[in-house]
C-alpha positions in Angstrom: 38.4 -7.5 2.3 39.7 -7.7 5.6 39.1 -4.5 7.8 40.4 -3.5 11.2 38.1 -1.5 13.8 41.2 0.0 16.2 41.7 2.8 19.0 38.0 2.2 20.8 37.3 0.5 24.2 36.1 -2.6 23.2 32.7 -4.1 25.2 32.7 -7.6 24.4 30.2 -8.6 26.4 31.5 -12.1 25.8 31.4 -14.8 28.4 33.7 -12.9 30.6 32.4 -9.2 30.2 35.8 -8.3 28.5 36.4 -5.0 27.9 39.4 -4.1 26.1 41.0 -0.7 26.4 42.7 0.3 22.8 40.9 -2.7 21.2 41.0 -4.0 18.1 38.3 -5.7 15.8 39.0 -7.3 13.1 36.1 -9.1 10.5 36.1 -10.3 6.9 33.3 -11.5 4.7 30.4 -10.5 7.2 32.8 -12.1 9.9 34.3 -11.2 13.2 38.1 -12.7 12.7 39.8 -11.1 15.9 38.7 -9.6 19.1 42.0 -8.6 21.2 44.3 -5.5 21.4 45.3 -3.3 18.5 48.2 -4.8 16.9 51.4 -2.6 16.5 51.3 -3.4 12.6 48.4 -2.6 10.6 49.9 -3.8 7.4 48.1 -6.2 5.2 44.3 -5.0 6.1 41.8 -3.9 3.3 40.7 -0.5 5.5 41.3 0.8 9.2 38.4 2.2 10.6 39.5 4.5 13.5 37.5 5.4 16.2 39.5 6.5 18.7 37.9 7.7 22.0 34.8 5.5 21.4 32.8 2.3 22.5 32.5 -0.4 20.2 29.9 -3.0 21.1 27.7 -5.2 20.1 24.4 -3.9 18.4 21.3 -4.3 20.4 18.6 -6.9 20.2 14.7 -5.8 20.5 13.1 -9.4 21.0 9.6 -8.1 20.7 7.7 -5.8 18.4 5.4 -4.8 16.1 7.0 -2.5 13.5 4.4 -1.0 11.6 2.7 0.3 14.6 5.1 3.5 14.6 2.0 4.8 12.7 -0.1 5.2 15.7 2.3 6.6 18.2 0.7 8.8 20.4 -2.8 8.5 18.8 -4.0 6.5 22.3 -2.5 7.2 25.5 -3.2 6.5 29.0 -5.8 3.3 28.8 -5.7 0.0 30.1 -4.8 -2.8 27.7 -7.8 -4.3 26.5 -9.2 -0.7 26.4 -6.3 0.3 24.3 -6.2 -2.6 21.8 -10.1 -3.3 21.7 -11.5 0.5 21.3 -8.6 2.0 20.0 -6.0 -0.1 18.1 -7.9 -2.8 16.4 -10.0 -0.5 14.8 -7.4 1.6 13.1 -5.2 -1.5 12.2 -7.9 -2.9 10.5 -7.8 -0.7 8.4 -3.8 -1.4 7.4 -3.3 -1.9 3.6 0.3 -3.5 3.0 1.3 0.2 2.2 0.6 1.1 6.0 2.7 -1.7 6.8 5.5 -1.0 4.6 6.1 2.7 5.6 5.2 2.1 9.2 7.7 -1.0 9.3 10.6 2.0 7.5 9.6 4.2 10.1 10.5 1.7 12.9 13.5 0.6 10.8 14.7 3.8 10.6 14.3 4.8 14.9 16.3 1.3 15.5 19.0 1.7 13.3 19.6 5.5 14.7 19.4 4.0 18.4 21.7 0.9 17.6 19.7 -1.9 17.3 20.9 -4.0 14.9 18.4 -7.0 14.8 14.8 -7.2 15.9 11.9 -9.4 15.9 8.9 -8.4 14.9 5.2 -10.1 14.9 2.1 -8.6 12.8 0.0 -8.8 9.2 1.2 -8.6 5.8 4.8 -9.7 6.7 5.9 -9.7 3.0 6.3 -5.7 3.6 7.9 -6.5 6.8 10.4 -8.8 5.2 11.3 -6.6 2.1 12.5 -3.8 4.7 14.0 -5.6 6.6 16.4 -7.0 3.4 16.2 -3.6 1.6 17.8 -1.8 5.3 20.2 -4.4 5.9 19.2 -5.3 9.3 18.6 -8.5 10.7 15.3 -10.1 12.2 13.1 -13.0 12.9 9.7 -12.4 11.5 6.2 -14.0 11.9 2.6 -13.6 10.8 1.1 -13.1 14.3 -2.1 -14.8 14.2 -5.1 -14.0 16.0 -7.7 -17.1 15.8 -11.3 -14.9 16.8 -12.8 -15.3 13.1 -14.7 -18.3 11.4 -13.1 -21.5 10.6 -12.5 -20.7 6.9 -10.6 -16.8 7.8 -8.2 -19.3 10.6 -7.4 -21.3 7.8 -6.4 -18.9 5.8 -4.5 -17.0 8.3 -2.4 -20.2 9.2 -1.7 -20.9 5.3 -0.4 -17.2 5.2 1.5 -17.7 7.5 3.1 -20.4 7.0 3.8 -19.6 3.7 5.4 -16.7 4.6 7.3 -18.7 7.3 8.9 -20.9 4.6 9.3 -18.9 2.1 11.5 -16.1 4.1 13.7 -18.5 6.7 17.1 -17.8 5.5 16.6 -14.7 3.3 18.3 -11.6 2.6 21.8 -13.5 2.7 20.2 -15.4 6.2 20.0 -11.8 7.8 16.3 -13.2 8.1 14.4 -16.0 9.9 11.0 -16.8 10.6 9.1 -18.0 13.5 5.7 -19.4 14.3 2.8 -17.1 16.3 -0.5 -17.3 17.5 -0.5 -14.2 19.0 -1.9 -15.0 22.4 -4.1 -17.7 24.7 -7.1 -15.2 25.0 -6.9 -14.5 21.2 -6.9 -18.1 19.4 -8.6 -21.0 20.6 -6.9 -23.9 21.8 -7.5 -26.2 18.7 -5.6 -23.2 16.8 -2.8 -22.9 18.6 -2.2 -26.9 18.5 -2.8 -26.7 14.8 -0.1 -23.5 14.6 2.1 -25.6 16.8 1.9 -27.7 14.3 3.0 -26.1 11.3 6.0 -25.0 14.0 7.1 -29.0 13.9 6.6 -29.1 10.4 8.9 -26.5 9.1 11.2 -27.1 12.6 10.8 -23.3 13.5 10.2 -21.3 17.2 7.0 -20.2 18.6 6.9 -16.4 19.9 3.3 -15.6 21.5 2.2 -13.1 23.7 1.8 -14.6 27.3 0.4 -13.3 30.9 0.1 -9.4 30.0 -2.3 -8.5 32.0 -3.9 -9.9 34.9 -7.4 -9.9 33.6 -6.4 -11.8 30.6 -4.9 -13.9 33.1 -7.7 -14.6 35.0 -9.6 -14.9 31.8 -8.0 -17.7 30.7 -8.5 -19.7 34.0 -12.3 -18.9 33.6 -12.1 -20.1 29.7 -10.1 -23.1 30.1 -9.7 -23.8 33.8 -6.0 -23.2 33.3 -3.5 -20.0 33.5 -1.7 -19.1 30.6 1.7 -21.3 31.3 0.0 -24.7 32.2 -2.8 -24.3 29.5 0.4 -23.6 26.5 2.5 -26.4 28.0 -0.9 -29.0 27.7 -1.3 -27.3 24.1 2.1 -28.6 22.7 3.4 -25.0 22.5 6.5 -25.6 24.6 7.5 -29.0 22.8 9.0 -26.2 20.6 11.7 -23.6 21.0 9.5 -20.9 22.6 10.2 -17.2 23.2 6.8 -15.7 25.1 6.5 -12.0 25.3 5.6 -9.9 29.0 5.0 -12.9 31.0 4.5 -10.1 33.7 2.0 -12.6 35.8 3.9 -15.9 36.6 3.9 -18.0 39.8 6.6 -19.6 41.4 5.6 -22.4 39.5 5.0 -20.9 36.5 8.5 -19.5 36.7 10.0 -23.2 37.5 8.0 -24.7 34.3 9.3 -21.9 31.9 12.5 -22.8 33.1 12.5 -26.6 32.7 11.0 -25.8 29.1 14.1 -23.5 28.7 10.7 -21.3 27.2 12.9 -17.7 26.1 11.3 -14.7 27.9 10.9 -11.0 26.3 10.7 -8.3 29.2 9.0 -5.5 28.0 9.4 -3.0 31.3 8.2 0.1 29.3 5.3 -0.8 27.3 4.2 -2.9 30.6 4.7 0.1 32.9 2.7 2.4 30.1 -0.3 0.4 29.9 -0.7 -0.4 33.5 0.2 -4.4 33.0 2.5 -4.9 36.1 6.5 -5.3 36.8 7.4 -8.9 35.6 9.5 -11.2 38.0 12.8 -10.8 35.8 15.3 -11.7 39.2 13.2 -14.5 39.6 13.0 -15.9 36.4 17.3 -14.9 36.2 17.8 -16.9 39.2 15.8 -20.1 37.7 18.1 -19.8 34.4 15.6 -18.5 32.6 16.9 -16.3 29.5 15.5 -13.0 29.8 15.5 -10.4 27.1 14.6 -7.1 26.6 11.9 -6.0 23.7 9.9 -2.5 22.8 6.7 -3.9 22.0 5.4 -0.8 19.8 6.1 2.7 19.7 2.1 2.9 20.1 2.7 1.2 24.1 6.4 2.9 24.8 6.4 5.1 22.5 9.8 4.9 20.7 12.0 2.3 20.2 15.3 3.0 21.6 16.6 0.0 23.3 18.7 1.7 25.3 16.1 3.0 27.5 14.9 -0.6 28.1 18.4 -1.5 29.2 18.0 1.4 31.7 14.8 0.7 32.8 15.6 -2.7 33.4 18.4 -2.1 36.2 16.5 0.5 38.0 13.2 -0.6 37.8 14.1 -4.1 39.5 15.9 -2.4 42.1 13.2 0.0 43.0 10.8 -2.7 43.6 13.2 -4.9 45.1 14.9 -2.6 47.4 17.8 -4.7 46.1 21.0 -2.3 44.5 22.6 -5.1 43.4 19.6 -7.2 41.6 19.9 -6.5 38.0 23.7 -4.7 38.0 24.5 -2.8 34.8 26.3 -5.9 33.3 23.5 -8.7 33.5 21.1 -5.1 31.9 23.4 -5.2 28.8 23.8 -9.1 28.6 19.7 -8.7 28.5 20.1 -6.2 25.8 22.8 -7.7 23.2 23.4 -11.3 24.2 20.6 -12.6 26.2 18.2 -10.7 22.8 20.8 -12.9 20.5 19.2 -16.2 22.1 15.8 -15.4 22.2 16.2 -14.8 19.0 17.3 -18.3 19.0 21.1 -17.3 16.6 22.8 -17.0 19.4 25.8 -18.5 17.7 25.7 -15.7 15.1 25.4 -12.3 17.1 24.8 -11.1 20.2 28.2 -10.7 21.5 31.6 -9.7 20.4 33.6 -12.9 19.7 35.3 -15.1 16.8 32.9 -16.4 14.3 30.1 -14.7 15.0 29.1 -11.8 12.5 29.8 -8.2 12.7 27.2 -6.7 14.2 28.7 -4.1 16.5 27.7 0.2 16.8 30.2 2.5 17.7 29.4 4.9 19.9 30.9 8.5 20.7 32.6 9.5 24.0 33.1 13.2 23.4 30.3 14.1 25.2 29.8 15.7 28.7 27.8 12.6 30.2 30.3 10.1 29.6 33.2 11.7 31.7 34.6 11.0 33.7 35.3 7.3 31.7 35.1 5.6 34.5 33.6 2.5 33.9 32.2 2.1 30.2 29.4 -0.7 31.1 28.1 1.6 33.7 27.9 4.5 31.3 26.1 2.3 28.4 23.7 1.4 31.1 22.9 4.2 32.9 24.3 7.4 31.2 24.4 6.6 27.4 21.2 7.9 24.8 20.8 5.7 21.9 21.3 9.5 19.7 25.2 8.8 20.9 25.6 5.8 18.6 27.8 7.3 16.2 28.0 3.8 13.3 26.0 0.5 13.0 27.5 -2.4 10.7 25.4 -5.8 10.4 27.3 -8.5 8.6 30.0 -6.2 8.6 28.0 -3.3 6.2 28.2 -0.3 7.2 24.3 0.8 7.8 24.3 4.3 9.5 27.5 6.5 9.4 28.3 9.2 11.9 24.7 9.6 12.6 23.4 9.2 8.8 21.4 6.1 7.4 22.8 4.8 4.5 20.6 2.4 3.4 17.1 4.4 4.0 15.9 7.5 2.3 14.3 8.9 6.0 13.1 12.1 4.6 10.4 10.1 2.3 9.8 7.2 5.1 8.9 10.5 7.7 6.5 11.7 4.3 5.2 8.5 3.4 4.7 7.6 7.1 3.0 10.7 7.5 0.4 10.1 4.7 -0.5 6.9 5.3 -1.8 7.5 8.9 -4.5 10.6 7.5 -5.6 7.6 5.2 -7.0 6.2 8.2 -10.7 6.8 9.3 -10.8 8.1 13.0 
């Protein structure tokens, strides 16, 4: 059935950065069909979907997470990273059954779809859990067993057979709202033998790498003391690069480092929050902008940021480069949001499917309301999303052109028993 989206302002964030005052959208079968002005006759269209005196735009793209941890939000606070993940996190998620997964994954599920992101990526353990959310909320994501290779020989085989089962198994699921990627989770957690093996499976089954890389700069300096390398260099002479790569942080990169990524056309995740929370450092995003280098924006978990509304990354990501900079003009409100829709699409690696408002690719769009104080007066609508909008304004999220949330209200997810369920599973822990 063909449907017709009519009477918002239209942010495309296409090529151009068209915006379209009393646009029109137009999609059929999980399709965008037409992108343009609303036509005078609305004859001969299944359903018109008015929503007059709002913004219609893309949904957002969260290229780095780990779902499940909603279950420890705010249960550490205020450490440094190894600190954090050694003393506080590891323990606890050790202790995840695929039950802590599954309702911490519904939690996080739930948080994004409210906020308007329509397609994540998420990396963690029992992924089966991970997956069936994902195609029971109707959202889209790329999904991978992250591996971490500090066990005996027989647990790393194990792990790598896990995941790669998983990997083939799930690529192209839930209608092809899902894919799957390849992840050793980072150079100071998996040997180098590992990660060449991993990169392996990643030729094999012709899938993307996403690892962690250059958090922090002790495990930066680490890594030189381990292998005589820093964490760029040592990947490239490990094969990882050979294949389509998205690398989360990369907060701690050379000029050279920044000139390698970009000749490796390696996909970049900026997480400012989560790196500002835990102490990690400002990544060189201008830099790695100026080089080509596709920068997009990610959460990591509400246990380091600690929510997962996209929207403040997008903000974040225009001031905080500015600040730093003493540069206005360094990250303007337009290249935030290509870095939050478009630029996420990419790293993602379907950038020809979503990402952006345009012919051919699928309906993934929110709607968000107007008819609030802080978005008058409309004076510019991409300076609003990025500076003025909360992601509680988006109003509607569709993903393959169904309907997911509707005027505020998830359709697809009971939240009361998530927020119950959520709830229990944490006091199962032992603290």
């Amino acid at each position: 059935m063909k449907k017709i989206v009519v009477g918002g302002t239209i942010v495309t964030v296409n090529e151009q950065n068209e915006v379209i005052t009393n646009g029109a959208l137009v999609f059929e079968e999980g399709k965008i069909t037409y992108v343009g002005e609303t036509p005078e006759d609305l004859s001969g269209y299944g359903e018109i979907i008015d929503v007059k005196g709002s913004i219609v735009m893309p949904g957002l793209v969260n290229t780095h997470g780990h779902a499940a941890m909603s279950l420890l939000r705010g249960y550490a606070d205020d450490l440094p990273l190894q600190e954090w993940l050694e003393t506080k996190m590891w323990p606890l998620e050790g202790q995840f059954t695929s039950d802590h997964v599954k309702w911490g994954t519904m939690l996080s599920i739930i948080e994004m779809l409210r906020t308007g992101t329509t397609s994540f990526v998420d990396m963690y353990d029992h992924m089966d859990q991970v997956a069936e959310a994902v195609e029971k909320s109707g959202m889209r994501a790329s999904l991978t067993r992250g591996v971490i290779g500090l066990c005996p020989g027989d647990v790393q085989k194990a792990k790598l057979e896990e995941a790669t089962a998983f990997a083939r198994n799930w690529h192209g699921q839930a209608g092809g709202r899902i894919t799957t990627m390849m992840s050793p989770h980072a150079p100071y957690t998996c040997p180098p033998d590992y990660i060449r093996q991993i990169v392996e499976k990643a030729h094999e089954l012709d899938l993307p790498v996403h690892i962690h890389m250059s958090e922090s700069l002790r495990e930066v300096e680490q890594n030189v003391k381990d292998y005589g390398l820093r964490p760029p260099a040592h990947l490239d002479k490990l094969g990882v690069f050979e294949r389509p790569t998205l690398v989360a942080h990369a907060v701690h990169l050379t000029d050279e480092e920044i000139d390698l990524l970009a000749a490796r056309k390696v996909k970049v995740s900026h997480n400012p929050i989560s790196n500002l929370k835990l102490a990690s450092g400002v990544a060189r995003v201008p830099e790695l902008l100026a080089k080509g280098v596709t920068v997009s924006l990610g959460t990591d978990s509400s246990a380091s940021n600690n929510n997962l509304n996209l929207f403040e990354e997008i903000k974040m990501t225009a001031l905080l480069h500015k600040g730093v900079s003493y540069n206005p003009v360094v990250v303007p409100a337009e290249e935030a949001l290509r870095m939050g829709t478009r630029y996420g699409a990419e790293s993602m690696f379907i950038g020809d499917q979503t990402g952006a408002l345009e012919v051919g690719k699928k309906a993934d769009f929110i709607v968000i309301r107007t008819d609030r104080s802080h978005f008058h007066p409309f004076h510019d609508p991409v300076s609003h999303l990025v500076y003025a909008t909360s992601g509680y304004d988006v109003h509607d999220v569709y993903v393959d052109g169904v309907q997911l949330v509707s005027k505020g209200q998830l359709l697809t997810v009971d939240e009361e028993q998530v927020i119950f369920e959520a709830n229990r599973m944490f006091k199962l822990l032992k603290r």
